[in-house]
C-alpha positions in Angstrom: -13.4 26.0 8.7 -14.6 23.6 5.4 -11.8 20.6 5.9 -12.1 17.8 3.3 -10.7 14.2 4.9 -9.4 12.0 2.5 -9.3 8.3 4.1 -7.9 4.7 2.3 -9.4 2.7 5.2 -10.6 4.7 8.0 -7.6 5.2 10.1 -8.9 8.9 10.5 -12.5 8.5 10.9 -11.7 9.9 14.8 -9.7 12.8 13.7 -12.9 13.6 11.4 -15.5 13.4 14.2 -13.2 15.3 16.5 -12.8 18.1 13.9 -17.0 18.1 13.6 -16.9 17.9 17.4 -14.7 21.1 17.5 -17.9 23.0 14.8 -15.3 22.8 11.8 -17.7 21.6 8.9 -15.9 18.3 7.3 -16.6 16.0 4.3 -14.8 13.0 3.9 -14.0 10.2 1.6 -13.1 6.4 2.5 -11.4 4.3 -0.7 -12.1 0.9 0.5 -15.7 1.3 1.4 -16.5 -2.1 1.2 -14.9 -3.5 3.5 -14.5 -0.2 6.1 -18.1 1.3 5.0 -19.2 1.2 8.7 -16.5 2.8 10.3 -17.7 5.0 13.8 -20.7 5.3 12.1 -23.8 7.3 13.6 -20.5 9.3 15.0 -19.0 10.8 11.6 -21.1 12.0 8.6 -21.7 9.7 5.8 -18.5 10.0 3.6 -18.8 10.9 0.4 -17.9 8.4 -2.7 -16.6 10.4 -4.8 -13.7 13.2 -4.3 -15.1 16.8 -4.7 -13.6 19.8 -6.2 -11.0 20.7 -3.6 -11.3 24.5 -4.3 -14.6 25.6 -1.7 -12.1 24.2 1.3 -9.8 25.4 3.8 -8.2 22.6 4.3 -7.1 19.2 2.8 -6.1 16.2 5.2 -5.0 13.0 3.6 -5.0 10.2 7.4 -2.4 7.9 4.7 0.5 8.4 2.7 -1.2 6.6 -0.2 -2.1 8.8 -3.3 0.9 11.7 -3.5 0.4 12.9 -6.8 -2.9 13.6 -6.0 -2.2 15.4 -2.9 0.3 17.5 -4.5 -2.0 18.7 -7.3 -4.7 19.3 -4.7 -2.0 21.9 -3.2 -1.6 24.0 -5.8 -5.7 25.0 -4.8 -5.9 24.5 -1.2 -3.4 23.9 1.6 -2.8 20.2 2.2 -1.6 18.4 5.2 -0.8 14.3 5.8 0.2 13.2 2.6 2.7 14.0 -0.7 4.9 12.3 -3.6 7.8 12.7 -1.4 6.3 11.6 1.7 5.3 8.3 0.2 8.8 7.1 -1.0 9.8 8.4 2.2 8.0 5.8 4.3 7.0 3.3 1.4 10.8 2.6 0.1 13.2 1.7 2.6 16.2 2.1 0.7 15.6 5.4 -0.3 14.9 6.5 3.5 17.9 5.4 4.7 20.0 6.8 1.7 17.9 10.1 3.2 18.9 9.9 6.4 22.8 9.2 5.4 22.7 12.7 3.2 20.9 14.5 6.2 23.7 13.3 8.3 21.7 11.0 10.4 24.0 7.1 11.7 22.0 4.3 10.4 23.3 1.1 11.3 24.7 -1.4 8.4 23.0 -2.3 5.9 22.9 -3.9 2.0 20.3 -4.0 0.0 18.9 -6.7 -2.1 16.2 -7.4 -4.8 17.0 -11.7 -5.2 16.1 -14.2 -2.3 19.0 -16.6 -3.7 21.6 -13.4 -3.4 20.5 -12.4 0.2 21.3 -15.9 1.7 24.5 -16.2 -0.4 25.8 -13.0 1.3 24.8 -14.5 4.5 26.4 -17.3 4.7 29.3 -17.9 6.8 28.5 -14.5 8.4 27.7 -14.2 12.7 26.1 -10.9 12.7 22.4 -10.5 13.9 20.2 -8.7 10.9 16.4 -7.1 10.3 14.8 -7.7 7.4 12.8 -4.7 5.7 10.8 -5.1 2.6 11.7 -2.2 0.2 9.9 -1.2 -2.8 6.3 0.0 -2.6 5.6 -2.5 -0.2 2.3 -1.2 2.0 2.9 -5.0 4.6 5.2 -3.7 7.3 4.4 -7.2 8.9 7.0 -8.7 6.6 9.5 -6.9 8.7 11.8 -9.9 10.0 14.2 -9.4 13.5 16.4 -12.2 13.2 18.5 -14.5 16.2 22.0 -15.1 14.2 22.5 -15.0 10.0 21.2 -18.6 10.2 18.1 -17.7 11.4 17.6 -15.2 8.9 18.6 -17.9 6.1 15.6 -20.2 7.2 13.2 -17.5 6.8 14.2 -16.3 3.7 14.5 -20.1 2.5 10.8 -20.4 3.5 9.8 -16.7 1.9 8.3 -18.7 -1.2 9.2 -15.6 -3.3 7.3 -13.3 -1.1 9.8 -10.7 -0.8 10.6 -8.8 -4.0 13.1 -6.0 -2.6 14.5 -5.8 0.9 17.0 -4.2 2.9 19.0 -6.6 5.4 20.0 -4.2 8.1 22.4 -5.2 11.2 20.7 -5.7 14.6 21.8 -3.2 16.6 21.3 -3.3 20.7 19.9 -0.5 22.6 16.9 1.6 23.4 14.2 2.2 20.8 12.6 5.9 21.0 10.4 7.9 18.0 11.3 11.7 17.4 8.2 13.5 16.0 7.4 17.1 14.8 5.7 19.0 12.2 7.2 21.3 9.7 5.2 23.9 8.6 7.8 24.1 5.0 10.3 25.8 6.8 11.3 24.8 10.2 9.9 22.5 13.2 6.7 22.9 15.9 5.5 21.0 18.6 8.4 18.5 19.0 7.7 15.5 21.4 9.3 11.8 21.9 7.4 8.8 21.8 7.6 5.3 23.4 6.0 2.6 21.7 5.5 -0.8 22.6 4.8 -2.6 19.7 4.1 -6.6 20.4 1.0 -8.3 21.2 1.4 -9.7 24.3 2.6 -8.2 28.2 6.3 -9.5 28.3 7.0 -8.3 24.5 6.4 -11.4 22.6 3.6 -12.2 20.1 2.9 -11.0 16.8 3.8 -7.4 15.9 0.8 -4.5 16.4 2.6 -1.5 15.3 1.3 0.0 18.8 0.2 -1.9 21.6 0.7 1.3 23.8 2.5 4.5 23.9 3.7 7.5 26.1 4.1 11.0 24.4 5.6 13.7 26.1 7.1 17.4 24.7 10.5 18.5 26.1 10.9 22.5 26.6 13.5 22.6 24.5 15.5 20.9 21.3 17.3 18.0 23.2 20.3 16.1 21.8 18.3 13.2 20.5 16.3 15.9 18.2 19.8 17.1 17.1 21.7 13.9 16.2 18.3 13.1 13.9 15.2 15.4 12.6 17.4 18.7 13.7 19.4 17.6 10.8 16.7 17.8 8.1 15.0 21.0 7.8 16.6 22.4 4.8 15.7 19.3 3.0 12.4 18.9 4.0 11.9 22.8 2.8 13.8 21.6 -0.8 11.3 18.6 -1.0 8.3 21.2 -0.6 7.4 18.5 2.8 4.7 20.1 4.8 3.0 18.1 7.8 4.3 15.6 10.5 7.2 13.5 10.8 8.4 11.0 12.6 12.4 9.4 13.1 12.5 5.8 14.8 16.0 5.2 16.3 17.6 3.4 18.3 20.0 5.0 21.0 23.2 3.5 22.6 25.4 5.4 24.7 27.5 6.8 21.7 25.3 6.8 19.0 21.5 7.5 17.5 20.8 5.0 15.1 18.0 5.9 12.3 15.9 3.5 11.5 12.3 4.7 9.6 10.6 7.1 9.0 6.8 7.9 9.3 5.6 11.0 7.5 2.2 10.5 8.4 -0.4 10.9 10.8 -0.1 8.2 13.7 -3.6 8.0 15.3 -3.2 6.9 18.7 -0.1 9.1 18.6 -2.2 12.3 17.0 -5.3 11.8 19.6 -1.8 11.9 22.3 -0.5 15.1 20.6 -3.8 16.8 20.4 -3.9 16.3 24.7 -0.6 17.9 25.2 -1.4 20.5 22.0 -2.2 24.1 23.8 -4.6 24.8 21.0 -7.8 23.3 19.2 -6.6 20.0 16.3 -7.9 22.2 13.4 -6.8 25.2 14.0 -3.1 23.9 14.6 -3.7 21.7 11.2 -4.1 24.7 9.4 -1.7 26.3 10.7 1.1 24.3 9.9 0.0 23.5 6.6 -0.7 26.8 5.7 3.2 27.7 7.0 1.9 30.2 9.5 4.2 31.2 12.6 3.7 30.0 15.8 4.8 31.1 19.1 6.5 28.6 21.6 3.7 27.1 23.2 4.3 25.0 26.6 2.5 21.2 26.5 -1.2 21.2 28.6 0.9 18.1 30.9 4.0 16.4 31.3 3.4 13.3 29.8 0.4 11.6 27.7 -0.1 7.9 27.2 -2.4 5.6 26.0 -3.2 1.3 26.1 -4.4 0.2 22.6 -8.0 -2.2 23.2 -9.0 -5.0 21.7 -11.5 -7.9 21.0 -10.8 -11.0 18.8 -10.2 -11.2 15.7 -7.6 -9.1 16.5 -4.4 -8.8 16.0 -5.3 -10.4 12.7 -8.4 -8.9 10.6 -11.3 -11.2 9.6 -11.5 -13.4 6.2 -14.1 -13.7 4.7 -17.4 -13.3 7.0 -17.4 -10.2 9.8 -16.7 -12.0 13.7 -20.5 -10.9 15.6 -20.6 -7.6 16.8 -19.5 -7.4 20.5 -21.3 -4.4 23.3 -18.7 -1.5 23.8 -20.0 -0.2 27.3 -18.3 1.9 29.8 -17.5 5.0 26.7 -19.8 7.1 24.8 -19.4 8.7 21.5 -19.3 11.6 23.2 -16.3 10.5 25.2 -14.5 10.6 22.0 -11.7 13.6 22.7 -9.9 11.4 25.0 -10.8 7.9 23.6 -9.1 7.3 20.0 -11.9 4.9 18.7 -11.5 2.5 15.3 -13.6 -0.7 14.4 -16.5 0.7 16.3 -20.4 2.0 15.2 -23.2 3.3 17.5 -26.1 0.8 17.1 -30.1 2.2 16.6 -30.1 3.0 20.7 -27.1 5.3 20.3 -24.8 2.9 22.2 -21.4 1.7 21.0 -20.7 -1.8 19.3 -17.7 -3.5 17.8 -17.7 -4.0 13.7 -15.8 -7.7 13.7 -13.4 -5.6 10.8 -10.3 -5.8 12.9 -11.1 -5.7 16.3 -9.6 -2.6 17.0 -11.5 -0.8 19.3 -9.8 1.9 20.5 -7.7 3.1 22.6 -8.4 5.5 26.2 -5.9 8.9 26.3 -5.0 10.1 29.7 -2.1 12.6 31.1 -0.3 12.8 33.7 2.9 14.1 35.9 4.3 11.4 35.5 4.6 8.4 32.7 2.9 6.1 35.8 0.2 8.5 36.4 -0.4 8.8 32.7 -0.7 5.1 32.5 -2.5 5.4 36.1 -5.1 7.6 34.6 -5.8 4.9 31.6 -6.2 2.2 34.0 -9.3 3.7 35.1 -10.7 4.6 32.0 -10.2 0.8 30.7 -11.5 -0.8 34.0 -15.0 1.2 33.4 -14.9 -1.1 30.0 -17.3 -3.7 29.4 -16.6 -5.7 26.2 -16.3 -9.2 25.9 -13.4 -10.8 25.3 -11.9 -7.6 26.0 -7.8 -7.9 25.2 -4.6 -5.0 26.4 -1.3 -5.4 27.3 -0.9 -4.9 31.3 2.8 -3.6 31.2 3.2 -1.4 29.1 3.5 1.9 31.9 6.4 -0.4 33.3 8.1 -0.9 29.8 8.1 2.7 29.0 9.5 3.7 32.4 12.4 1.5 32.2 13.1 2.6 28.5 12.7 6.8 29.2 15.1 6.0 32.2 17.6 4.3 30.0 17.8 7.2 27.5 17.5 9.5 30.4 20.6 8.1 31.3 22.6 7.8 28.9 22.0 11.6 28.0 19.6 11.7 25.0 16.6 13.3 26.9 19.2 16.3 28.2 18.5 20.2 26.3 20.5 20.2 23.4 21.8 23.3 23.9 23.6 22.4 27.4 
């Protein structure tokens, strides 16, 4: 298959050596070559710099949900999967994804929207309640996301915003369990549902700056259960009127009487796709194609019970570098070859073939294992990471326990059970 990989900053440069791996021929584009230009290379083909005539492909796979008028255009020549106009505003503008998920049917937990700093804090005052802040807009910096302590707390930080929020959503804090829903719709109904745990901090013990992943488990239920009914069950028919092909994920937040909605990510994930593709019963590309092409599948059962991975590190991480590159740091204990069950980032193979760190990000990877169990998932990744030599090497040591603690909490309070029970 001729697949044509359309990448912002390199996110997908792994999904792009895994398809080549698989003997699908791929050509690919990266938008910010300056500053990503290296990215796994002597791993993935050099990426072209400008964007071909989609027509000679079989496939189109945008790895961001950054240019959907272009994607949409594209698909009126060749199928297209990870990116579209409506996808965008999905995940870009807050307000309008909650004011999707209240037409779909979906709880979301109370909110107001606001586009004045001055306006925000004047509503807050004199009120007790406990509120996240979520920029709104076309905003692209999720790290302006803001979990408060009390209203007062929020006040301060808006006081010392200095104008940098434009439009936000103040959304009350609401206690309970955090869980994704993800599946992909083919433009008319779901495949391959699974549920995600995410821990998303820095540091062991949940504190630090936010990652957006610091480790996950995946796993894929037999069944609809009654956490995919109360959210993405209750979208299909306007997914299929939005002309929304690919994957999609819900983030909620579960207490015992109710599944709040919180975002949505109608995207690729990339530790999360390297996690899907070990419980997938069938080759990355071929099920690519499939659902963007909006072929059938059968029911398929997952390869295991659970997958997980533990993101890895190196300094300058979790912040990326200003100005001069940090020195590039030895990556021992993986090879490029090794690359179907180790996601890998802000890597390149040097002139003897072995792997070294870029000093972009720091992001080096992260090692995908499965397992019976969420602990022998985790287990399994232990090993892989203690084979690692990199210096300065930084991961998060508890994140098997968090997400045992969290599936047993939903387990609990009913989420996890078959829907149709």
């Amino acid at each position: 298959m001729r697949v044509l990989f359309l990448s912002k900053s390199g996110d997908g440069a792994w999904l792009v050596a895994v398809l080549g791996k698989n003997g699908h021929h791929v050509d690919w584009t990266l938008d910010e070559s300056d500053k990503y230009a290296e990215t796994l290379e002597g791993i993935v083909p050099k990426f072209l710099k400008h964007i071909p005539d989609p027509d000679p492909y079989d496939l189109i796979v945008f790895d961001e949900c950054t240019y959907g008028e272009d994607a949409d255009e594209m698909r009126k020549v060749t199928p297209v999967i990870g990116c579209s106009a409506f996808a965008e505003k999905l995940e870009d503008d807050r307000l309008f994804g909650i004011e999707f998920m209240q037409q779909c049917g979906i709880v979301v937990p109370p909110y107001e929207p606001f586009d004045n700093v001055d306006k925000a804090i004047k509503w807050l005052e004199g009120n007790n309640k406990r509120y996240v802040l979520k920029p709104s807009g076309h905003v692209k910096d999720k790290a302006l996301t803001y979990v408060s302590e009390s209203a007062e707390d929020m006040i301060g930080f808006l006081e010392k915003s200095n104008g940098s929020i434009k439009e936000f959503v103040l959304q009350e804090f609401i206690e309970g369990t955090e869980v994704s829903t993800n599946a992909w719709f083919n433009g008319e109904r779901f495949f391959a549902l699974d549920h995600s745990l995410e821990e998303k901090k820095f540091m062991s013990g949940g504190i630090g700056p936010n990652t957006g992943c610091s480790g996950v488990t995946y796993w894929m239920p037999e069944g609809e259960t009654k956490l995919f009914k109360e959210g993405l069950g209750k979208i299909a028919s306007k997914l299929a009127a939005a002309n929304f092909v690919g994957p999609i994920d819900l983030n909620t937040i579960c207490t015992k009487n109710a599944a709040y909605g919180l975002e949505w990510t109608p995207r690729f994930g990339y530790e999360g796709i390297s996690l899907q593709m070990s419980l997938l019963p069938m080759e990355i590309g071929e099920f690519l194609f499939k659902v963007a092409t909006g072929e059938e599948m059968t029911p398929f059962d997952s390869k295991a019970n659970f997958a997980a991975s533990v993101r890895i590190t190196v300094p300058p991480y979790p912040k990326e570098y200003e100005g001069e590159r940090t020195p590039s740091k030895p990556v021992k204990g993986i090879t490029p070859e090794d690359i179907d069950t180790f996601y890998l980032s802000d890597v390149k193979v040097d002139e003897d073939y072995e792997l070294q760190t870029l000093g972009t990000d720091g992001l080096v990877g992260a090692p995908v294992a499965t397992g019976d169990t969420i602990k022998e998932a985790f287990a399994a990744v232990q090993k892989k990471i203690d084979k690692l030599q990199i210096p300065d090497l930084q991961y998060r040591n508890d994140i098997a326990e968090c997400c045992e603690r969290r599936y047993s909490e939903l387990s609990k309070m009913g989420w996890l059970d078959d829907a149709s029970e």
